[in-house]
N, C-alpha and C positions, 0 to 999 in steps of 0.2 A: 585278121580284122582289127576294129580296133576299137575301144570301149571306153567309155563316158561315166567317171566314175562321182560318186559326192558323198559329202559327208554331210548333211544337211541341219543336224545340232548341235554337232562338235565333240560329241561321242567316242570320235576314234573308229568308228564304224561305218561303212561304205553305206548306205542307205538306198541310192539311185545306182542302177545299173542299165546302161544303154550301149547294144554293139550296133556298130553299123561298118561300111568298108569290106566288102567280100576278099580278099585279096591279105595276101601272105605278105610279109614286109619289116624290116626295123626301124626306117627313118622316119620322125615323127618331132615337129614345135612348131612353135605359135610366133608368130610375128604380128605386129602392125593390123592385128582384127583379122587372121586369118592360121588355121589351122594347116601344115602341108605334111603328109604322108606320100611314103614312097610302097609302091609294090616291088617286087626283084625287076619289073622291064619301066616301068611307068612314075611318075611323081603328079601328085594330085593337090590342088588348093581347096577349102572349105572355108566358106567363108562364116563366121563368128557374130553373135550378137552384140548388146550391151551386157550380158550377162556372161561373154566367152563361151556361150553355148551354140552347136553346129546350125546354120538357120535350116539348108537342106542337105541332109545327111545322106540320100539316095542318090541327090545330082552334083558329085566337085565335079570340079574343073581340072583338064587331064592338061599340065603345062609342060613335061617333060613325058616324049613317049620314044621305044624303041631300044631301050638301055641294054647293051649287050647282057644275057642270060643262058649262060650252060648248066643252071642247078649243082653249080658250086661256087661256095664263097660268092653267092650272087645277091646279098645283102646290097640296099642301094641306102644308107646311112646320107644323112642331109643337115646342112646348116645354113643359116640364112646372116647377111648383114646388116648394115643399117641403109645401103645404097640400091635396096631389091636386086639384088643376087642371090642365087642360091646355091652351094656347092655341093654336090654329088660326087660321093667316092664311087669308083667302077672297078671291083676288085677282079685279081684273076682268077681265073677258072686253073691256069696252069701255074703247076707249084715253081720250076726255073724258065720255060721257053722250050721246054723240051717237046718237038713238034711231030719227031718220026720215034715212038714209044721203046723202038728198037733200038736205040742208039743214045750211048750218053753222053753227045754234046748238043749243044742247044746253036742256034744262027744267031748270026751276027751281021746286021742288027737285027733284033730280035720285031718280027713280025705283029707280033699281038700288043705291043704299046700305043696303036694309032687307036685301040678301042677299048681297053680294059690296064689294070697296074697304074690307074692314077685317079685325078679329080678334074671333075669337069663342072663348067660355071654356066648358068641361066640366068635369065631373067625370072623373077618372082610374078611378073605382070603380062607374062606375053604365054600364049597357049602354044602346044604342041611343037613344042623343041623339039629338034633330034641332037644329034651326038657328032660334031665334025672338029677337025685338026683345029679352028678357030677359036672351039670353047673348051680346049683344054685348058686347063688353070696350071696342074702341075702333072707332073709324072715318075716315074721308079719309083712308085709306093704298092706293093704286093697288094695288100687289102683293107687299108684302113675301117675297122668297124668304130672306131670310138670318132666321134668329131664335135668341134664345137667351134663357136664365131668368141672372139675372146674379147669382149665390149672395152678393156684395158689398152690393150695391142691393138688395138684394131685391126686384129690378123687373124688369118684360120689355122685353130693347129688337130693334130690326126696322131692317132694311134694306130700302128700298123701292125699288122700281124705277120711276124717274119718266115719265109720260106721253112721248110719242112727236107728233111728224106737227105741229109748232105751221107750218111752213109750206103748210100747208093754207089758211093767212091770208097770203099771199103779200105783200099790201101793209103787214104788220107783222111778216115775221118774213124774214130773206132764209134758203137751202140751208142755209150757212156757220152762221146763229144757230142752225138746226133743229138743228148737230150739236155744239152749244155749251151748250146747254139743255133741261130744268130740270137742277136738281142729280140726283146721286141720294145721297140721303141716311140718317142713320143718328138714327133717333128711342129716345128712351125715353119705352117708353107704361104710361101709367096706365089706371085705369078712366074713361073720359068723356074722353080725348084728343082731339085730331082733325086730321087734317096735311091737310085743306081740300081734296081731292082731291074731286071734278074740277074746283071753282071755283076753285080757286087753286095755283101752281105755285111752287118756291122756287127762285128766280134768283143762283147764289151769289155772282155779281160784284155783284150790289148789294144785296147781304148780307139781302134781305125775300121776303114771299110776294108775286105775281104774280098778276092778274086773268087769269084765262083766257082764250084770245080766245073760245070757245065762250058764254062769258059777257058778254060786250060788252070784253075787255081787250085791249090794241093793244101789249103792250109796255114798256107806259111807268105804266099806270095800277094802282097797289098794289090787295092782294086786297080785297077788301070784307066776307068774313067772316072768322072768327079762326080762325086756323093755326098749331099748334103749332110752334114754331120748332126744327131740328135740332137734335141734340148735335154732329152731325159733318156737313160735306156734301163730296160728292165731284166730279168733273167728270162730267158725260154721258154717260148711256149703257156705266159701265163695268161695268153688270149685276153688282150686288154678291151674289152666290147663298150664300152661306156665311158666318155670322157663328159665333166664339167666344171667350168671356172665359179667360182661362188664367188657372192658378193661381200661374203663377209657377215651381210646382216644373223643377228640372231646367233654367234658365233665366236669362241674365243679371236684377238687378234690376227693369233699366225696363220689364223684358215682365209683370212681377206684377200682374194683375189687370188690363192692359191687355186690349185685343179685336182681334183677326185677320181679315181679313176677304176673301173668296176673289172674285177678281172675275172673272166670266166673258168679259165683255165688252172692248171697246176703244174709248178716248179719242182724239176729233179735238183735242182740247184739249193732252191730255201726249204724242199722235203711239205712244201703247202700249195694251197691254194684256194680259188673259190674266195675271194676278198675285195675290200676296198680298199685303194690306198690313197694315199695326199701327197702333192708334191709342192713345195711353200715356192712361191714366186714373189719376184721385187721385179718391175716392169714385163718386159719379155723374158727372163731369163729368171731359169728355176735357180733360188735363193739356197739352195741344201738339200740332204739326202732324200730320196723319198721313204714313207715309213707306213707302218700298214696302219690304214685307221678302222677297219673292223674287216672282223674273222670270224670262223667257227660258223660260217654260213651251213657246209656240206660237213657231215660227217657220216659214218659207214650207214647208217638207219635215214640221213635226214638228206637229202640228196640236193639241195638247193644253190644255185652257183648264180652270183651275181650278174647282172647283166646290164641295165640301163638306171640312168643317173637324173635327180630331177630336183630343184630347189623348189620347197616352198615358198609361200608370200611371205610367213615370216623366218626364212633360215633354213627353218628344217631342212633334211637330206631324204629325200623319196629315192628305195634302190629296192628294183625290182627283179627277178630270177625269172630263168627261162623254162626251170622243171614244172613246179609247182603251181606257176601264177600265182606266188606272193609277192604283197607288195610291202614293204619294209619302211617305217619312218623313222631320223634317228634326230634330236633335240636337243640340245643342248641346253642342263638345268643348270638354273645358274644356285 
């Protein structure tokens, strides 16, 4: 569901608590005097006051209904434009294409891309969308959880959470590489992108896309279709679920229009996890390394793993975790 939080004297203390929204879901912001939430099949508008508060909270409006859901990776993560659009990630249910459980190669072409492994595009203003080949936006993206409208670029870029299990091919991938590989990476996507997903994998130590081993790849032999290449790639499996561009306000410089990005997961690679990190950008393109900007979320007693990302009015960083339901603000004193 989904809950209506304030702080009503400036306390630092939530004061008003209001749930409403029956329904399980991650995608959730506010546009143009309207609240939109996603459940795993459906996407809902609520429509806002002068006060940004819901006017009826028992009756949105269902604009997007039907979204493919197998109860995995069936998060429906959402962003909106400035043109009433909205773009819906539809992640897979399946980790390569692997279709007959018995066998390890996957078809070609792969079957499940007409309705899941990409992003698809709505109208913000029109009710009960389905899901057809027309409003795809992009595709070969496994599962993007993190997304955002990037008011600079005026483009949508996605965090995607990269395939799993490559030692399933035991004689080309050892435990150690399974937990090394692929990237998970940070795309900006256009209309007709495509980040090759399930044929190809981006391997960030040798800076290319990766033939899949489901598809005849051992390792060693580059992708054989074309795969968008990252903006950003990160180490393994550190489950990036939270992406946002900040405006800078309330902010040292380098963070203007840079991106944040909440990661849930944990790297065999950096030996961490459960963090935020920054990636500094100058137009479309990240400006330099990314670097971690807060840690020590999870430790063996405090079990908290970062999750979704939110500016306040004046700067602040609101980062929220998926254990606990804490909500986290971070300020920068000058």
């Amino acid at each position: 569901g989904i809950w209506y939080l304030k702080d009503t004297n400036g306390d630092g203390v939530i004061d008003v608590k209001k749930g409403f929204g029956n329904y399980p879901g991650t995608g959730i912001t506010i546009k143009n005097d309207y609240l939109y939430a996603s459940s795993n099949d459906d996407v809902f508008r609520y429509k806002l006051d002068a006060k940004g508060e819901v006017i009826n909270p028992d009756q949105p409006e269902k604009i997007i209904t039907g979204l493919v859901n197998h109860n995995r990776d069936n998060a429906k993560p959402l962003a909106v434009d400035d043109n009433s659009n909205i773009y819906v990630n539809v992640g897979s249910y399946s980790n390569a294409c692997i279709i007959d459980e018995k066998s390890k190669v996957a078809p070609m072409p792969c079957p499940l891309l007409d309705s899941v492994g990409g992003i698809w595009v709505f109208k913000t203003n029109k009710l009960n969308q389905t899901m057809s080949a027309a409003n795809r936006y992009a595709s070969g993206y496994k599962n993007s959880v993190g997304i955002d409208w990037n008011d600079k670029t005026k483009s949508l870029f996605i965090l995607q959470h990269g395939r799993d299990r490559l030692d399933d091919y035991p004689q080309y991938y050892t435990k150690e590489e399974n937990t090394l590989l692929p990237a998970e990476s940070m795309y900006e996507v256009r209309k007709g992108t495509n980040g090759g997903w399930p044929y190809a994998y981006f391997d960030h130590k040798k800076g290319k896309a990766m033939l899949a081993p489901e598809y005849g790849g051992d390792g060693k032999k580059p992708a054989t279709v074309k795969a968008q290449t990252p903006t950003v790639n990160f180490p393994a499996h550190l489950a990036p679920n939270g992406l946002l561009f900040h405006t800078g306000k309330g902010l040292p410089a380098k963070y203007k229009d840079g991106a944040f990005v909440a990661f849930h997961g944990n790297s065999a690679e950096l030996k961490k996890g459960y963090m935020v990190g920054f990636v500094p950008f100058q137009g479309n393109k990240a400006s330099g390394k990314w670097e971690i900007f807060a840690d020590n979320f999870a430790t063996p007693n405090n079990p908290h793993r970062p999750c979704g990302l939110a500016e306040a009015p004046d700067g602040s960083i609101y980062i929220t975790d998926d254990t606990k339901g804490t909500i986290y603000k971070i300020s920068y004193g000058k």
